[in-house]
C-alpha positions as CSV (number, residue, x, y, z in Angstrom):
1,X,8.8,-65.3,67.5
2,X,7.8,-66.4,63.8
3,X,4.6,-63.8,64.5
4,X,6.6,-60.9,65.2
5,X,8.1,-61.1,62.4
6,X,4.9,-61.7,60.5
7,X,3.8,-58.0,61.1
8,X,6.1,-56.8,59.0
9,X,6.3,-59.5,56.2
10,X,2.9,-61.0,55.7
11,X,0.7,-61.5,53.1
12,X,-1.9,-58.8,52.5
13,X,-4.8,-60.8,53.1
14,X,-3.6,-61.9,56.4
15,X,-5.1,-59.5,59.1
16,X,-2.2,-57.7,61.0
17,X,-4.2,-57.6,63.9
18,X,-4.5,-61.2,64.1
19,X,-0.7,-61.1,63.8
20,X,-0.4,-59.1,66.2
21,X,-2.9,-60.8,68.6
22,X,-1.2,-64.1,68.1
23,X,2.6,-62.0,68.7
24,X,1.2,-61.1,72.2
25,X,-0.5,-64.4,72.9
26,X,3.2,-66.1,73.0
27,X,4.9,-63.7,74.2
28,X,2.4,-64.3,76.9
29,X,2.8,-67.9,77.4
30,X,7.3,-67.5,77.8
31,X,6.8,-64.8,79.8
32,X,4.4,-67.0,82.3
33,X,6.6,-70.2,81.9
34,X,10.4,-67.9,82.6
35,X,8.3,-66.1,85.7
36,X,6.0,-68.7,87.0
37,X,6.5,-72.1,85.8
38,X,10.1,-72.3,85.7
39,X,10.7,-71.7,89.4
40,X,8.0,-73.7,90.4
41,X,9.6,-76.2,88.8
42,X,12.8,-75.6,90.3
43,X,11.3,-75.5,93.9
44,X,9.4,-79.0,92.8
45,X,13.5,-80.4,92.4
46,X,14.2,-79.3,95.7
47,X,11.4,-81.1,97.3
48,X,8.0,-81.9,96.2
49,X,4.9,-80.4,97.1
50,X,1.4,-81.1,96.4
51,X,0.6,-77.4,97.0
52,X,3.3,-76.6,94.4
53,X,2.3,-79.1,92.1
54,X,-1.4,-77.5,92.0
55,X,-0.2,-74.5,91.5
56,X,2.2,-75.5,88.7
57,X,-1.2,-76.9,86.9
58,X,-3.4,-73.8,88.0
59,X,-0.5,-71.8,85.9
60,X,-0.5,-74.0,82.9
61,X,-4.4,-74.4,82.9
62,X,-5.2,-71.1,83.1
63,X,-2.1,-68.8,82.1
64,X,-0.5,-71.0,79.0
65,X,-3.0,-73.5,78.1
66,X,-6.0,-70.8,77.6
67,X,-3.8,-68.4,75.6
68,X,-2.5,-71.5,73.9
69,X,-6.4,-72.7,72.6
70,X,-6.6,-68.9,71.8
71,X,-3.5,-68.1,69.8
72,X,-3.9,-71.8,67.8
73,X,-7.8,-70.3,66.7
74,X,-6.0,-67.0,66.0
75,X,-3.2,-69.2,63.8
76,X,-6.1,-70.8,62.0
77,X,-7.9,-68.0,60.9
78,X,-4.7,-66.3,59.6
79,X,-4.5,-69.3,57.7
80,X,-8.1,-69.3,56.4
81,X,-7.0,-65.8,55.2
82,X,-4.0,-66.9,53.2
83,X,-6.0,-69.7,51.7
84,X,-8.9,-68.2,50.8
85,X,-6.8,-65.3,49.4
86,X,-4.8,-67.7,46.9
87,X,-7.7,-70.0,45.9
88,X,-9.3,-66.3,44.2
């Protein structure tokens, strides 16, 4: 939630689309884990499933690990901003 409000108050030399990019990013990820994951989960307490359990790892793989990679890149370049802005 930090990102969000990063678009607002954020250095200059930090890119408000990265913000932005890295806002959506993990707003992304909790909305796949409340809608997906979570229940999964809660069907794999009920009684376990190897079906489920792939699936559970096909979402993390591909809907929160991904974004994850993506929105930590994002994070680093905002950061490569702010530093190279306050070593000038």
């Amino acid at each position: 939630m930090l990102n969000i409000v990063l678009i607002w108050f954020h250095h200059p030399a930090v890119s408000t689309t990265l913000i932005v990019i890295a806002a959506v990013l993990n707003l992304f990820i909790w909305i796949i884990t409340a809608a997906l994951a979570i229940p999964i989960h809660k069907q794999l307490d009920q009684a376990k499933s190897v079906e489920r359990i792939d699936r559970l790892a096909a979402v993390h793989v591909y809907l929160r690990l991904i974004p994850g990679v993506i929105g930590m890149l994002v994070t680093a370049a905002m950061m490569y901003q702010a530093l190279r802005a306050a070593r000038c």
